[in-house]
Structure formats: C-alpha cells, structure tokens
N, C-alpha and C positions, 0 to 999 in steps of 0.2 A: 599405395599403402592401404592395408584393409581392417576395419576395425572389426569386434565381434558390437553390436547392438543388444541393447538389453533395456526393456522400456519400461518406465517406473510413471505410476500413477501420481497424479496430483488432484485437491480437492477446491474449491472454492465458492467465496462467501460476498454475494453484493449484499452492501449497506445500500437502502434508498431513504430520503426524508420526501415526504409528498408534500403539496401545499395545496387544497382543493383539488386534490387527484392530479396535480401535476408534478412529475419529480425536476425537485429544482435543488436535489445535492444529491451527488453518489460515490461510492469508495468500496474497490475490490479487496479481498485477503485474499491469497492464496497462499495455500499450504505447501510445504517443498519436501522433499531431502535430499541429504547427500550424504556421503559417505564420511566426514569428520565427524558428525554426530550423530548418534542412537534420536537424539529428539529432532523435529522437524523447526524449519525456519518457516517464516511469514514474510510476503513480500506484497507491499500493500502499493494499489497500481490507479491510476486515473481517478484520481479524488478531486469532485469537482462541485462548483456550489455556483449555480444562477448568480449573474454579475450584477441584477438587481438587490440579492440578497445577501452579499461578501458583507462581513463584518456582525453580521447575526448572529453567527456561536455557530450555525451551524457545521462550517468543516472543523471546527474543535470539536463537538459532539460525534461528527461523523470520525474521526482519528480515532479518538476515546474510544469508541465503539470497537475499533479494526483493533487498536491494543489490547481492547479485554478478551475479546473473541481469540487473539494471537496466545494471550496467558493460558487460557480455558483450553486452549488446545495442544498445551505446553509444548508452544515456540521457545528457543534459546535466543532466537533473534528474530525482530521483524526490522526489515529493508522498506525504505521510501525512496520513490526519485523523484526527482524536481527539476523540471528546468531553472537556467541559470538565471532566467529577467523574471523569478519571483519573489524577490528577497520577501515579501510579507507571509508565504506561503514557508518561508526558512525559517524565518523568525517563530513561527507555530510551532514546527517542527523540534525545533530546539526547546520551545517552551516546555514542549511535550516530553522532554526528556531523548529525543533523536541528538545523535552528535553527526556533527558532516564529517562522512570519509573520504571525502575525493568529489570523485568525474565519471560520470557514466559515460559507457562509450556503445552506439548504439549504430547499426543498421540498418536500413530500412530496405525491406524483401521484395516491397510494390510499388 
C-alpha cells in the first residue's frame, strides 16, 4: 500500500532553570498541527528537575512557563506524558489544571 507524504514543520521551545551555570530543571514545548484544527496543539515533553532539588517549585515554575508559552502561541491543547510510577509528578499535573486521559502507548526505534 503506498501512501502520498507531505511533510509539515514543527517548532520548539526548551525551558532551562540554571543554578550557578548548572541546569538542574528542563521542559520542552513543542508546537504541532493537524488537521482537526486551524490552531496548533502543544505537546510538552521531558520535564525534569535535579533530584536534589524535587519539591522547590521548580517543575511548577517550569509547567507554568510551558502553559504560558502554549497560550501565547494559541494552542487549543497542550498534551503531557508521564510515566506511571510518578504519581507526584500527576498530582502537579492535575494541580495545574491537566486531566488524565488514558495510556500512552509508546515504541522505541533504538
């Protein structure tokens, strides 16, 4: 079966917090489309905070950051994944106004 190909750009946005020039929190946007909607989604990817510094505010700050940048760039949606053994990383998540929709279902290429 042969498909036609048509290749659509995407843009993206790392968030870093340094701590004496060291980054010790980071979280991607990336900007999408598709064809349901005229506006683009936000899909926010490897958000991560030094395990010395969990519970600082920091991955709140860095989320907050990825939602405003998502609105400014008027997203209809931004998408999070999470694996499942972080319920405290859910629990933000939900703070933040995200609802759980399921199960990501993932492959790995390597």
């Amino acid at each position: 079966m042969r498909f036609e190909k048509i290749y659509v750009s995407a843009s993206g946005v790392k968030f870093i917090r340094r701590v004496k020039g060291v980054e010790v929190g980071r979280a991607y946007l990336y900007i999408l489309n598709n064809d349901l909607h005229e506006e683009p989604f936000g899909f926010m990817e490897d958000v991560f905070v030094d395990e010395t510094l969990r519970g600082s505010g920091i991955g709140r700050a860095l989320v907050e950051a990825v939602i405003k940048e998502a609105r400014a760039r008027g997203c209809y949606k931004l998408v999070a994944t999470s694996r499942a053994e972080r319920p405290r990383v859910h629990a933000l998540y939900v703070a933040l106004g995200f609802k759980d929709y399921g199960k990501e279902f993932r492959i790995d290429l390597v």
